[in-house]
N, C-alpha and C positions, 0 to 999 in steps of 0.2 A: 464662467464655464471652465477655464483654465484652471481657476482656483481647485473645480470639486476634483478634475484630474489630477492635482498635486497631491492633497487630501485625501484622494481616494490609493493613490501609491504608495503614501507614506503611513495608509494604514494595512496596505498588503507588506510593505516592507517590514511593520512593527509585526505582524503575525508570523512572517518567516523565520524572524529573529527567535520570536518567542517558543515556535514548534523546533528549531534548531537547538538551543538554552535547557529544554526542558526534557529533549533527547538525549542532550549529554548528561545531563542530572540522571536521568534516571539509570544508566549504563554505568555510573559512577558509585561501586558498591565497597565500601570502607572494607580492610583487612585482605588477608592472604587469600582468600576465594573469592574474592573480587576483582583481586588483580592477575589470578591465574584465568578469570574467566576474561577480560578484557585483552588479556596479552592474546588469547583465540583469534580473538577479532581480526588484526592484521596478521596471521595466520593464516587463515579460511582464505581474506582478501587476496593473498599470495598465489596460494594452489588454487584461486578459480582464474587468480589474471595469467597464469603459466598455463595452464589448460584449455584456455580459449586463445592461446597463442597456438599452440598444438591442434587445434582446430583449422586455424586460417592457413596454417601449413598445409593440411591437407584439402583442402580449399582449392587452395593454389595447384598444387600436385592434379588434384582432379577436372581444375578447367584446363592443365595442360595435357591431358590425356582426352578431355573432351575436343580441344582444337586441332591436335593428331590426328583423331581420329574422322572429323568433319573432312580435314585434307584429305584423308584417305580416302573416304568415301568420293570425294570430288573428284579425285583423278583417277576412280574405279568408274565413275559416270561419265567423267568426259573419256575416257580411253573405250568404254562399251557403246558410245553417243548414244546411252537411252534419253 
């Protein structure tokens, strides 16, 4: 039983390999428009991982405006005792 679970990982392992290998091959395009288009790549990857920084900043900004304003309300309810 053991055995088919090794067998069985070592043949999802050999497929990840191979769907990995054959991603870069194909993204690997010989000459100057090849490599002007792959230099894109960690490009694009840059401006979306800066921009979803820029995100969680205002994230943050708007749970602390959200936890103000709960205070607020809390001691507008306990000061009226509705």
């Amino acid at each position: 039983m053991i055995t088919f679970y090794i067998m069985y990982l070592l043949l999802l392992l050999l497929m990840v390999f191979t769907f990995i290998f054959l991603g870069v091959q194909a993204f690997t395009i010989p000459g100057s428009f090849g490599s002007m288009v792959n230099s894109t790549f960690p490009i694009a990857g840059g401006l979306g991982a800066t921009s979803s920084v820029k995100k969680n900043n205002e994230k943050v900004k708007n749970e602390e405006n959200v936890k103000l304003n709960v205070k607020l309300s809390m001691k507008t309810i306990q000061a009226n005792n509705l």
